[in-house]
PyMOL Python script that loads the backbone (N, CA, C, O; Angstrom):
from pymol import cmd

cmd.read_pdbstr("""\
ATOM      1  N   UNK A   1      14.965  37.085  23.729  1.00  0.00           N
ATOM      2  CA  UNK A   1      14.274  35.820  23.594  1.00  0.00           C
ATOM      3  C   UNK A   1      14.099  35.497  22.107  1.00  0.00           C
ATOM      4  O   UNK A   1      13.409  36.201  21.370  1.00  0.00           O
ATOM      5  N   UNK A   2      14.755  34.398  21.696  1.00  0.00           N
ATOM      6  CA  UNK A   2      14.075  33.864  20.320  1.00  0.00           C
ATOM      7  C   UNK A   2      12.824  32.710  20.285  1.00  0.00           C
ATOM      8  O   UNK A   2      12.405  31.834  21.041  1.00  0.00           O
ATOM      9  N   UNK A   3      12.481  33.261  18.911  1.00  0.00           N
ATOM     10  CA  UNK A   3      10.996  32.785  19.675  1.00  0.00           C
ATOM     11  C   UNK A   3      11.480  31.221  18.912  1.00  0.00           C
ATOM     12  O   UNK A   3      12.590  31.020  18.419  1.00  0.00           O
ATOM     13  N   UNK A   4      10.643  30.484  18.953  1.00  0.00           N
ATOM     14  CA  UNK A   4      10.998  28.783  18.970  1.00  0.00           C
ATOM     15  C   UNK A   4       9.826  28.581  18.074  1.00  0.00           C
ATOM     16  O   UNK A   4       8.737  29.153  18.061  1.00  0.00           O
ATOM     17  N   UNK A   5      10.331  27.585  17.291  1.00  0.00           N
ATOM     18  CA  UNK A   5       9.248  26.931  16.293  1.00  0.00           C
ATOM     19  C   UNK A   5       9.151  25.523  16.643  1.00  0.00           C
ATOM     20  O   UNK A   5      10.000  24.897  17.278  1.00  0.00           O
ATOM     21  N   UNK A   6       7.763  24.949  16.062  1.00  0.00           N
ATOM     22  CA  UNK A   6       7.650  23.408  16.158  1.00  0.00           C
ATOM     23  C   UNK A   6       7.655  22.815  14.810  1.00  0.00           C
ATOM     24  O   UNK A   6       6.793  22.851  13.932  1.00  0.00           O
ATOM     25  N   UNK A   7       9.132  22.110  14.845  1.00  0.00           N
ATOM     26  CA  UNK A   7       8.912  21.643  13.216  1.00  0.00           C
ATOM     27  C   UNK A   7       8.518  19.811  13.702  1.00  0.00           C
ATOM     28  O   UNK A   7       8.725  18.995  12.804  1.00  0.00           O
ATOM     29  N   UNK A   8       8.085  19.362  14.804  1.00  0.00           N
ATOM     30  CA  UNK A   8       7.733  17.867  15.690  1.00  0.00           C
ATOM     31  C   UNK A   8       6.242  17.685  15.002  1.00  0.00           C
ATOM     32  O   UNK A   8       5.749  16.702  14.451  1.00  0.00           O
ATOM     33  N   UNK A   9       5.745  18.925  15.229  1.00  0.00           N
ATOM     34  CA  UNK A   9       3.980  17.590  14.701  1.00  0.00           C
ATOM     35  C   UNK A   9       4.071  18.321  13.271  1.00  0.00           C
ATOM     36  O   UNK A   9       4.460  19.303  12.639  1.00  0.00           O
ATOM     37  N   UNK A  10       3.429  17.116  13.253  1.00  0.00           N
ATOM     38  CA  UNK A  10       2.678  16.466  11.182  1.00  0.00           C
ATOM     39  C   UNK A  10       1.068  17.316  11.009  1.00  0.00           C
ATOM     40  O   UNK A  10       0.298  17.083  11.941  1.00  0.00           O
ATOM     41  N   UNK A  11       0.840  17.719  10.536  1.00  0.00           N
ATOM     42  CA  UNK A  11      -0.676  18.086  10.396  1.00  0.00           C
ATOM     43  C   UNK A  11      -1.160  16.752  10.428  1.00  0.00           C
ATOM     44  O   UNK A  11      -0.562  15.862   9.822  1.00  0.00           O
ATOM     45  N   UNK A  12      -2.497  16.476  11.276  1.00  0.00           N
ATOM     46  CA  UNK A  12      -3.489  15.427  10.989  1.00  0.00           C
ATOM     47  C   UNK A  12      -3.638  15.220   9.372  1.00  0.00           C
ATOM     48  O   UNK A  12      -3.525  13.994   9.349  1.00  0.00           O
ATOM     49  N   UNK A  13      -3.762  15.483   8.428  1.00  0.00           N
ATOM     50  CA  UNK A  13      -3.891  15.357   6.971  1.00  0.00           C
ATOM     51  C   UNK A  13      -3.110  14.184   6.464  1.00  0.00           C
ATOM     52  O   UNK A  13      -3.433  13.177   5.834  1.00  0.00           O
ATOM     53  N   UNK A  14      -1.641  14.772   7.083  1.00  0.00           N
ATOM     54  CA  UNK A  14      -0.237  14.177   6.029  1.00  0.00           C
ATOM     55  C   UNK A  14      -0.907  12.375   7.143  1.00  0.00           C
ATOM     56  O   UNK A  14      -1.321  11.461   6.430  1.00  0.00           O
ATOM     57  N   UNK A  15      -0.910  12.215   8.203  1.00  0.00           N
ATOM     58  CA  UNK A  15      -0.961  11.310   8.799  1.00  0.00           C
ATOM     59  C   UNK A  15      -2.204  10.446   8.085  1.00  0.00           C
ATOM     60  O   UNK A  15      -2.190   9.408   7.424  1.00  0.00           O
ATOM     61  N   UNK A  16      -2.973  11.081   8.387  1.00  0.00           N
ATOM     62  CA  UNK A  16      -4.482  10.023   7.571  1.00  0.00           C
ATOM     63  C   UNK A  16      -4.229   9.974   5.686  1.00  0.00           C
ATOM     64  O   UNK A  16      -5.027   9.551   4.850  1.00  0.00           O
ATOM     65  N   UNK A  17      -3.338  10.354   5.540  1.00  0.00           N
ATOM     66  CA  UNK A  17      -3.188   9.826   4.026  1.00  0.00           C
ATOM     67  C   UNK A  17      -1.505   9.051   4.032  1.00  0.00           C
ATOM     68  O   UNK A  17      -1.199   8.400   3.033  1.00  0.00           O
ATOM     69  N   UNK A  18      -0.783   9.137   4.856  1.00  0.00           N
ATOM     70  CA  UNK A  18      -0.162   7.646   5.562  1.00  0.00           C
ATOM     71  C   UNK A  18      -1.162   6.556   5.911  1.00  0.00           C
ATOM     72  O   UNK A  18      -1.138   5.481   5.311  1.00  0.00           O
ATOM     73  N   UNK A  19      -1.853   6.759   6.667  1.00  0.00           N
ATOM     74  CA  UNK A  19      -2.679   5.796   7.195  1.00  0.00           C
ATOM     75  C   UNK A  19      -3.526   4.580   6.151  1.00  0.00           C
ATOM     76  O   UNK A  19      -3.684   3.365   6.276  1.00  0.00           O
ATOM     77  N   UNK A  20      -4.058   5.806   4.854  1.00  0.00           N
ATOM     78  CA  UNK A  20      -4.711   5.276   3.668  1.00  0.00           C
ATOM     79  C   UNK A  20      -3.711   4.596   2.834  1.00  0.00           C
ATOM     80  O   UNK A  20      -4.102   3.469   2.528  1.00  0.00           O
ATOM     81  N   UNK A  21      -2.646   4.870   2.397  1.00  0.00           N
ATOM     82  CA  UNK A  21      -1.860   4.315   1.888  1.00  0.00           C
ATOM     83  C   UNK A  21      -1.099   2.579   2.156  1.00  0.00           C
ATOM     84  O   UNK A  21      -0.725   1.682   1.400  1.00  0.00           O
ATOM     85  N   UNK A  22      -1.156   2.791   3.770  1.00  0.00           N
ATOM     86  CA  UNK A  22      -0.516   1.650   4.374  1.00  0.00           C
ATOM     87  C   UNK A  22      -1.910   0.323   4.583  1.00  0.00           C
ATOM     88  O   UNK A  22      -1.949  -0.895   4.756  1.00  0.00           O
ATOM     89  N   UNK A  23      -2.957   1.515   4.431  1.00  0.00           N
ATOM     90  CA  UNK A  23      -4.394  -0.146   4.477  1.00  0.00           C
ATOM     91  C   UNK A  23      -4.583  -0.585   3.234  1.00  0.00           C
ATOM     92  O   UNK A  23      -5.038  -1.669   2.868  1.00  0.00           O
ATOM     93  N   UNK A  24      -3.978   0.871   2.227  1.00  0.00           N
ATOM     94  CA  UNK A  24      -4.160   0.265   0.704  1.00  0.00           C
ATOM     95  C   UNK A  24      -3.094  -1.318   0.056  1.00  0.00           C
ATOM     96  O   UNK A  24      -3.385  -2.375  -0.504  1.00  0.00           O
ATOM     97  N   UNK A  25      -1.942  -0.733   0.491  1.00  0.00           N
ATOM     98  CA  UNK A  25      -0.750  -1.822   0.577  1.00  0.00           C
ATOM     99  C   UNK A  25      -1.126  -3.423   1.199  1.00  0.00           C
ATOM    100  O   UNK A  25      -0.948  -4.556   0.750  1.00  0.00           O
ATOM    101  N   UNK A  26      -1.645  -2.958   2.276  1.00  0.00           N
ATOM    102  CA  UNK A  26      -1.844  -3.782   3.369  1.00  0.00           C
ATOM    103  C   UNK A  26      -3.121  -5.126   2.738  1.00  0.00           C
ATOM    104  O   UNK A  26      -3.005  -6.331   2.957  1.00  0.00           O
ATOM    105  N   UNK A  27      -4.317  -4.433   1.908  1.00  0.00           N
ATOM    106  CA  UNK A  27      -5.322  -5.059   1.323  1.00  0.00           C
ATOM    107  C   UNK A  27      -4.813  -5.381   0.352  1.00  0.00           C
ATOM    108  O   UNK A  27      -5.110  -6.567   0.207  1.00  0.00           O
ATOM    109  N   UNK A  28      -3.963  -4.937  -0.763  1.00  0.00           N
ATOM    110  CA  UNK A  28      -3.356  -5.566  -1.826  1.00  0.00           C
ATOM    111  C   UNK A  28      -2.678  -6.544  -1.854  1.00  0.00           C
ATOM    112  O   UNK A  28      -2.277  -7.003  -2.923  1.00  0.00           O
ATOM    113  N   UNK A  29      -2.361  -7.148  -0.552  1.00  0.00           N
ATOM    114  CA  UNK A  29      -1.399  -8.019   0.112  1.00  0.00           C
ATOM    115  C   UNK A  29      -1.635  -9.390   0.343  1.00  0.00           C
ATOM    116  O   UNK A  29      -1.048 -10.437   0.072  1.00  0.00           O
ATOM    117  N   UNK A  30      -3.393  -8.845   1.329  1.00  0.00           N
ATOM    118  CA  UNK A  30      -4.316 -10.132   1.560  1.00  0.00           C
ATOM    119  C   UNK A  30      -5.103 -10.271   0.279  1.00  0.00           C
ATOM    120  O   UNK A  30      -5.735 -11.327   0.249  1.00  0.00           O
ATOM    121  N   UNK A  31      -5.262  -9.419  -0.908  1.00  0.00           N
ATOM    122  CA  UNK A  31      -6.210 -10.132  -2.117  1.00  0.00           C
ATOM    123  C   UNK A  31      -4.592 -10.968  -2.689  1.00  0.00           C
ATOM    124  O   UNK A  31      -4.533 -12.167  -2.960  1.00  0.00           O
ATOM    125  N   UNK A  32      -3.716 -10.254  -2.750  1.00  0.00           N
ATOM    126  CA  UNK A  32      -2.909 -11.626  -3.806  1.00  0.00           C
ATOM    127  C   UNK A  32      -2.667 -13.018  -2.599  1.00  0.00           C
ATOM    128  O   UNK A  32      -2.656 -14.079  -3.224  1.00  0.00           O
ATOM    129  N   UNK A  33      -2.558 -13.141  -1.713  1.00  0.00           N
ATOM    130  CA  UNK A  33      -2.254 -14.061  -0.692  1.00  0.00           C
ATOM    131  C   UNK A  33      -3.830 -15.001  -0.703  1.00  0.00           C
ATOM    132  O   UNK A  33      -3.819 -16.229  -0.794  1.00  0.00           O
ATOM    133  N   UNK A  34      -5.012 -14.267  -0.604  1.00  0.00           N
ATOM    134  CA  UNK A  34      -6.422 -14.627  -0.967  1.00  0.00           C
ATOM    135  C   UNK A  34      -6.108 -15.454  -2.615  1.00  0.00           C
ATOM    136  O   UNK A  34      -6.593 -16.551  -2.889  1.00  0.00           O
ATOM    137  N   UNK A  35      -5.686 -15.077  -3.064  1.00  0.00           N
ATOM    138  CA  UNK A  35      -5.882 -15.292  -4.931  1.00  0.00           C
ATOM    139  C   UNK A  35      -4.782 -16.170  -5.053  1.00  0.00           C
ATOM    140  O   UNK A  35      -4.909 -16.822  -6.090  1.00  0.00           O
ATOM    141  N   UNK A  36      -3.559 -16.518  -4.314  1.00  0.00           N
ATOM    142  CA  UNK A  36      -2.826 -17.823  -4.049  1.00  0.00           C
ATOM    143  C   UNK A  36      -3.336 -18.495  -3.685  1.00  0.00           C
ATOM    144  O   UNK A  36      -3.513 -19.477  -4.406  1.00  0.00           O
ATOM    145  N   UNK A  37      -3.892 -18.494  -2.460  1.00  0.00           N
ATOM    146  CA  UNK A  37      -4.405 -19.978  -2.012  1.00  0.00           C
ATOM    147  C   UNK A  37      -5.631 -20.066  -2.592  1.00  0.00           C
ATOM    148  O   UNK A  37      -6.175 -21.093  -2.186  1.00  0.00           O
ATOM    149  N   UNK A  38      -6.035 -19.714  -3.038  1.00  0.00           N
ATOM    150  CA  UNK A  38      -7.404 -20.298  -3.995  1.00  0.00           C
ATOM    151  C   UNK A  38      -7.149 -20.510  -5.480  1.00  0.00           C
ATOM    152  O   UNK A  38      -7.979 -21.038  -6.219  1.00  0.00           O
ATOM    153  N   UNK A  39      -6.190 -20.157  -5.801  1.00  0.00           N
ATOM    154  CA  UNK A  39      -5.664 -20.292  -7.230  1.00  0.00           C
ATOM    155  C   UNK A  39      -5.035 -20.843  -7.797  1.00  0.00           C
ATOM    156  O   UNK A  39      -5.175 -21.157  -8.979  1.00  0.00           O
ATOM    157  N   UNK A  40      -3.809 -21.203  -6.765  1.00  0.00           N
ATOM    158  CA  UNK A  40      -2.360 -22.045  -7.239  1.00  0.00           C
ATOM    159  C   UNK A  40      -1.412 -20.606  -7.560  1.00  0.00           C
ATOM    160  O   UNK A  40      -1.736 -19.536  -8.076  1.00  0.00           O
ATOM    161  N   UNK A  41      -0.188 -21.071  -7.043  1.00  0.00           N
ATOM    162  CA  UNK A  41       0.755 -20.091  -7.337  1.00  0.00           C
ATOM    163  C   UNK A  41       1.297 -19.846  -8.781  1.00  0.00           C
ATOM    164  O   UNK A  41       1.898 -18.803  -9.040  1.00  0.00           O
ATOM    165  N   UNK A  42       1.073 -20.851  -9.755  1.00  0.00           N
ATOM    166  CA  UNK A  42       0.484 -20.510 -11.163  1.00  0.00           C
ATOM    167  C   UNK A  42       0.016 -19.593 -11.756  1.00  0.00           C
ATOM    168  O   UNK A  42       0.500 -18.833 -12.595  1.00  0.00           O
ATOM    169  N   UNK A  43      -1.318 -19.689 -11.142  1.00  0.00           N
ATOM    170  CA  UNK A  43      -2.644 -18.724 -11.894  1.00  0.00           C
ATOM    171  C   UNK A  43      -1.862 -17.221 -11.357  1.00  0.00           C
ATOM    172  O   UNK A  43      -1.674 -16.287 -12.136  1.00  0.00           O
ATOM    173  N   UNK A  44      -1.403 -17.182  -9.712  1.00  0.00           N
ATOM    174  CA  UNK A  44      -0.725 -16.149  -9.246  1.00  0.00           C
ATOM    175  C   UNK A  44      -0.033 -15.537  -9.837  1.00  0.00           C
ATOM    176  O   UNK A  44      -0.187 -14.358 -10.155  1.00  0.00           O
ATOM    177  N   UNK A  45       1.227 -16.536 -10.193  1.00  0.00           N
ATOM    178  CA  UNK A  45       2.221 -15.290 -10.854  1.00  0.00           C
ATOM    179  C   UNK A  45       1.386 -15.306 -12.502  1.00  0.00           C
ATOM    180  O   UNK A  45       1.630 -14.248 -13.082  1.00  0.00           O
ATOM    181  N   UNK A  46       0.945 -15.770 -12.913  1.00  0.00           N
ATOM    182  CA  UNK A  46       0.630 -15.644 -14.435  1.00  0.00           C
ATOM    183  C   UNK A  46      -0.015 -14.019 -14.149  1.00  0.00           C
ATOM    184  O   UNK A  46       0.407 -12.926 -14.526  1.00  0.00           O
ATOM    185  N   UNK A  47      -1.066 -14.347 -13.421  1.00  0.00           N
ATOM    186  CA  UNK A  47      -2.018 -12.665 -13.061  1.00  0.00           C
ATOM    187  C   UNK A  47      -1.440 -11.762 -12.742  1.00  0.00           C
ATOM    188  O   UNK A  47      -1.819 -10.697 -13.230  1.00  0.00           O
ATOM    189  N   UNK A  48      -0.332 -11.734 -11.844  1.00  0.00           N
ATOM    190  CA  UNK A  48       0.835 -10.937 -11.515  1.00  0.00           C
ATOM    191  C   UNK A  48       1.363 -10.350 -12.659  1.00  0.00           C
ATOM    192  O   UNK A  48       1.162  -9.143 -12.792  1.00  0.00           O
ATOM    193  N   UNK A  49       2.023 -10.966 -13.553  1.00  0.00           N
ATOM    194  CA  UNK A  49       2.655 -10.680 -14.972  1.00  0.00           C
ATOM    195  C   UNK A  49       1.315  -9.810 -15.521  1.00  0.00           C
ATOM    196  O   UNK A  49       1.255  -8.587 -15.396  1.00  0.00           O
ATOM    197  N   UNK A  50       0.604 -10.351 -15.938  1.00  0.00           N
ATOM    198  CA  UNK A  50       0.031  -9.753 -16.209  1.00  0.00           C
ATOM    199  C   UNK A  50      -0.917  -8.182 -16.204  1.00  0.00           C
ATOM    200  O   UNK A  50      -1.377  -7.353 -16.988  1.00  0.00           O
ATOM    201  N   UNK A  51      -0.822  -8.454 -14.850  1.00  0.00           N
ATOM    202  CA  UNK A  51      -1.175  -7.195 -14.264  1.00  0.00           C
ATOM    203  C   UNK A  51      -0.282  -6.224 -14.321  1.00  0.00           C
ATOM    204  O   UNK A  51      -0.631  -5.173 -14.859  1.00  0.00           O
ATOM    205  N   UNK A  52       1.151  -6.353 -13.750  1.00  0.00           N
ATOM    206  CA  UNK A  52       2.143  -5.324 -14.061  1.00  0.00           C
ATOM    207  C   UNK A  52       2.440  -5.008 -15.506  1.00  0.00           C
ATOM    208  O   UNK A  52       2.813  -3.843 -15.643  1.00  0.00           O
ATOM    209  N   UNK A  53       2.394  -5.578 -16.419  1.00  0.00           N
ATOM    210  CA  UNK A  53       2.101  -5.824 -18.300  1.00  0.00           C
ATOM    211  C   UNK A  53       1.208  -4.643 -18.201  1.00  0.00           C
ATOM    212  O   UNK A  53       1.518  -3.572 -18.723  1.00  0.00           O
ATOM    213  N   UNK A  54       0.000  -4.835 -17.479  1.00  0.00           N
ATOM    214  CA  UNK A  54      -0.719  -3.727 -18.192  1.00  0.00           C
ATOM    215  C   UNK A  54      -0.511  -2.392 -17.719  1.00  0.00           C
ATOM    216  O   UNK A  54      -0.944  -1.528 -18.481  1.00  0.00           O
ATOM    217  N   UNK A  55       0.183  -1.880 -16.380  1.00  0.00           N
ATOM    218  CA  UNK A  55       0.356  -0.796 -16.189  1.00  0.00           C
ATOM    219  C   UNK A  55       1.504  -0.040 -17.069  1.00  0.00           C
ATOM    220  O   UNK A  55       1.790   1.155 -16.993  1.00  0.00           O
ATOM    221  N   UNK A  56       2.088  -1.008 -17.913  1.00  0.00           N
ATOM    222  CA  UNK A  56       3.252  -0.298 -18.834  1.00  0.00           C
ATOM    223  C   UNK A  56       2.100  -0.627 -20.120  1.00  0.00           C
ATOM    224  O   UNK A  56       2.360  -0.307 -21.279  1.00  0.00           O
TER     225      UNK A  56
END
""", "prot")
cmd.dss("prot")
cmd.show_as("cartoon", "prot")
cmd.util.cbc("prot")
cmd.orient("prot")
């Protein structure tokens, strides 16, 4: 008999920090979509530029 492994489940861990990642994405999504329509797609991409500007 060989014995058999389970390489099928994920530890609960790896999953809830998928989970965090995809609500993080997910909210970054509705504040720029929030910050368009209240802003003008202007002010949008200007803040956009800007914002990616500052992570370099």
């Amino acid at each position: 008999m060989s014995p058999q492994t389970e390489i099928h489940d994920e530890p609960s861990a790896s999953k809830a920090v998928l989970w965090l990642l995809a609500g993080g994405v997910g909210l970054l999504l509705l504040a720029g979509l929030l910050l368009w329509w209240r802003e003008g797609d202007r002010l949008f991409t200007d803040g956009l530029i800007a914002a990616i500007l500052a992570c370099f």
